[in-house]
N, C-alpha and C positions, 0 to 999 in steps of 0.2 A: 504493500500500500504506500510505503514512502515513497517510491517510484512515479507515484501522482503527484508529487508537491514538484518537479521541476516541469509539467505542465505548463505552469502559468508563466514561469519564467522565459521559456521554449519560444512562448506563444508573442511573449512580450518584445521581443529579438524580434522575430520573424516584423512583427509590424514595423518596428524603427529600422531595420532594412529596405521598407518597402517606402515609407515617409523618405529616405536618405535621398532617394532614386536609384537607388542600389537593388538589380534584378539578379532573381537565382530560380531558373524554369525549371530545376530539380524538385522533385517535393523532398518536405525536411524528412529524418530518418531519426525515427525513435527505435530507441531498441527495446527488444523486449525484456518483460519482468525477468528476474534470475531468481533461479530456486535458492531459496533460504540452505544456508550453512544449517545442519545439525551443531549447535554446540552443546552439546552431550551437560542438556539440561539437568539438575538435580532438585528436589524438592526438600521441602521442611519438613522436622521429623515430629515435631507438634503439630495437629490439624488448627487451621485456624476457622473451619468449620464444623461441628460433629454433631451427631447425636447418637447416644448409647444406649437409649431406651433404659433408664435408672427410675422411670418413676411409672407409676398409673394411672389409667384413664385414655381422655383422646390424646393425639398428636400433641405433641409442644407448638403450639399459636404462634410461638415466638419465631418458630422455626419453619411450619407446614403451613400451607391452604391448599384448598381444595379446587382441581374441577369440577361440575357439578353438572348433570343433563344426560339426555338421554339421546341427542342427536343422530347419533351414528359413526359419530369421530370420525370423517372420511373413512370409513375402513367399513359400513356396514354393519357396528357392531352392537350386539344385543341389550348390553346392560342399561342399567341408569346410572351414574352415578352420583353418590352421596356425602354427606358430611358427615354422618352417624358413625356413632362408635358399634354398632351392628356392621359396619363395614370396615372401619379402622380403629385399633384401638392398640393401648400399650399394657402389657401386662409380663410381672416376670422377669424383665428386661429384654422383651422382645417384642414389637411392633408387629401387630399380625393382620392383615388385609384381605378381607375375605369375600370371595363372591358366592352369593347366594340365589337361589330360584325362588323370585319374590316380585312380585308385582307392585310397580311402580312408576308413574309417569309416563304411563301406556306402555310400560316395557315390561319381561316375565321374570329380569334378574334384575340384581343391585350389587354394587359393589364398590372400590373408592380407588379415587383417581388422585394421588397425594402431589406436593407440585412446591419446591421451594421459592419459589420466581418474587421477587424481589423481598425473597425474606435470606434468602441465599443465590446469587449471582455471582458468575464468576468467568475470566478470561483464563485462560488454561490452569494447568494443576494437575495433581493427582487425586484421583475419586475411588472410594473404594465401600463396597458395598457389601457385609456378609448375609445371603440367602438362603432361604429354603423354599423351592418352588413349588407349585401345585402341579397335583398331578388330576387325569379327565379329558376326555375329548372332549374339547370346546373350550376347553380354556389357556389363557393366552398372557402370561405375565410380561411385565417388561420395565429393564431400570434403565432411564435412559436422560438424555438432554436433549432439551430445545432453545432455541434463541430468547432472549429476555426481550428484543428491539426490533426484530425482526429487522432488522438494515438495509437487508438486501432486497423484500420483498418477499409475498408467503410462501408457505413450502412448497417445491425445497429448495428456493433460491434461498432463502437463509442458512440452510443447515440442518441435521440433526445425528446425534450419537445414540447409539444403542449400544449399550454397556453389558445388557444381554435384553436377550428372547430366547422366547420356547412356546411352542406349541406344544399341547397336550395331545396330539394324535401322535407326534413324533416324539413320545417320551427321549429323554434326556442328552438328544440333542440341543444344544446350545449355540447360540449364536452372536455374534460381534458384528454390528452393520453402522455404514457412516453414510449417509443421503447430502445429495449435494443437485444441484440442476445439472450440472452434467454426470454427473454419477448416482443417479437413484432406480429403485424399483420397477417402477412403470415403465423404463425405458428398458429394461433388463441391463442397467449397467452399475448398479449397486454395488459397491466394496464391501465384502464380507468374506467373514469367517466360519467354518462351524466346527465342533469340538462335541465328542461325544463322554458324556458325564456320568458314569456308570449308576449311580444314588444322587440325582440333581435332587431329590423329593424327597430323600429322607433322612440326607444330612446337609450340612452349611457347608459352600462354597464362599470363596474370595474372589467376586466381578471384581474385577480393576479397570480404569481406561488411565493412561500417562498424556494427557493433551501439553504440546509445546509448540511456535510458530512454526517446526521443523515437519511433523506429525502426530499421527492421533493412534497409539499404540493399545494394544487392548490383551491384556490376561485374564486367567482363571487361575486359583490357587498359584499365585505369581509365576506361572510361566506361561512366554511369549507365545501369543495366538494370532493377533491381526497386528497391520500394521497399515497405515494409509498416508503420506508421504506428501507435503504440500509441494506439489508441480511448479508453484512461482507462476501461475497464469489467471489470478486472478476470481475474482468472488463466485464465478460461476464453476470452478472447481474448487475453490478454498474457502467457505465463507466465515472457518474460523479463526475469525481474527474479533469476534464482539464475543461479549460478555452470554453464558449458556446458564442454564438453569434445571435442576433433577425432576423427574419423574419414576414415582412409584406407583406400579398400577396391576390389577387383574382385568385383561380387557374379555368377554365371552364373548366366543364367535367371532364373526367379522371375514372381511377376505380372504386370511391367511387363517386366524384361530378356528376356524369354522369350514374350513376346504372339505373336512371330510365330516360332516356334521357336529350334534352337541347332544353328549351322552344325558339320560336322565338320570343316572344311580348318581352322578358323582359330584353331588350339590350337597351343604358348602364346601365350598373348595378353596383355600388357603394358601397363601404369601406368608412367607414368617423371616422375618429380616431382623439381625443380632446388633447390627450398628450401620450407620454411614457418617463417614470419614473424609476431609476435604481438605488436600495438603498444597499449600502455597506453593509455586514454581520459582526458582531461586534466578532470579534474573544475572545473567551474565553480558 
């Protein structure tokens, strides 16, 4: 993006050349963006954002809000979602988020859609998230980031990280995806990974993403699974460079949770998340 600030200067030449009487029937020659140097970024070993789920009742306010509705979230998808502690709540020291087959707001399930966004904002870092996923056809968890600003325009010329996913028909595979306008889904040209997790549902994993100007690296139990590499070409492959924000969610059904339908034995169906962790990027 620095790369745009000699625009103006460029622009400002080219005119005082032309006022001089000074002619140049060449057009001017900008160069293109150059891909960012890795500088083998390192992060802070205190989070300076966390939650550790130490108390009871709903979400920390101070820390969580909610999306709320029944829309369909682009994707088609069954539930409502709610603020109720029927949906999310803290107990034990674990955050548990649960979708149930329940009628509400013309929809047949409920469930909660958690969302840090300008309670927690944030331009790169280390995020880490310990889970335990639901298991059920039709159901569709996902820890991920979206744009606080959207800057660039809606999705997915903004952006978005997926720190994980999983569908319930494809039991315990797991997946690492980064959306971008020239690299997303629809187009079939989505950067992704996938990892097969032999107990994603019956014990706690370690999602990780490492976001730095350089790229956006993504683990499980700290080792190396995706990696997506900023090209130096600009917002339509890189849009991150703004401030992102977490999402905790069970989505049911929908285009992908829902490809091969939605079981009825396997309601409620549970999220159970031990901490999320949010570690500063050590500027060099």
């Amino acid at each position: 993006m620095r790369k745009m600030l000699f625009l103006p200067v460029l622009a400002l030449g080219l005119y005082i050349l032309s006022c001089s009487g000074k002619k140049d029937d060449a057009a001017p020659v900008i160069p293109p963006p150059q891909t960012p140097q890795d500088k083998g970024w390192t992060f802070e070993t205190t989070p300076v954002w966390a939650d550790e789920f130490t108390y009871t009742g709903a979400p920390d306010a101070g820390k969580w809000d909610y999306d709320i509705g029944g829309s369909g979230w682009g994707n088609n998808e069954l539930q409502y979602y709610t603020n109720l502690t029927d949906n999310a709540s803290v107990g034990n020291g674990i955050l548990t988020i649960t979708a149930k087959k329940q009628e509400m707001g013309g929809r047949n399930y409920t469930s909660a859609r958690l969302v840090t966004r300008n309670k927690g904002d944030f331009l790169y870092g280390r995020f880490e998230i310990k889970a335990k996923l639901p298991t059920g056809k039709g159901t569709w968890p996902a820890i991920w980031m979206l744009p606080t600003d959207w800057a660039y325009g809606g999705w997915p010329k903004s952006g978005e990280i997926d720190i994980m996913e999983h569908v319930g028909y494809d039991q315990d595979n797991v997946h690492i995806t980064t959306h971008t306008e020239a690299y997303y889904f629809k187009i079939n040209t989505q950067k992704s990974a996938t990892r097969r997790i032999a107990n994603a549902s019956t014990e706690f994993h370690l999602y990780r993403v490492d976001w730095t100007p350089y790229a956006i690296r993504g683990y499980i139990d700290d080792q190396l699974l995706f990696e997506f590499k900023n090209e130096g070409k600009g917002y339509t492959v890189w849009p991150f460079d703004k401030r992102f924000h977490l999402l905790l969610n069970i989505a049911v059904g929908g285009d992908w949770g829902g490809a091969q339908g939605v079981a009825d034995n396997v309601w409620p169906a549970t999220m159970e998340v031990d901490y999320v962790r949010v570690y500063k990027m050590i500027e060099k």
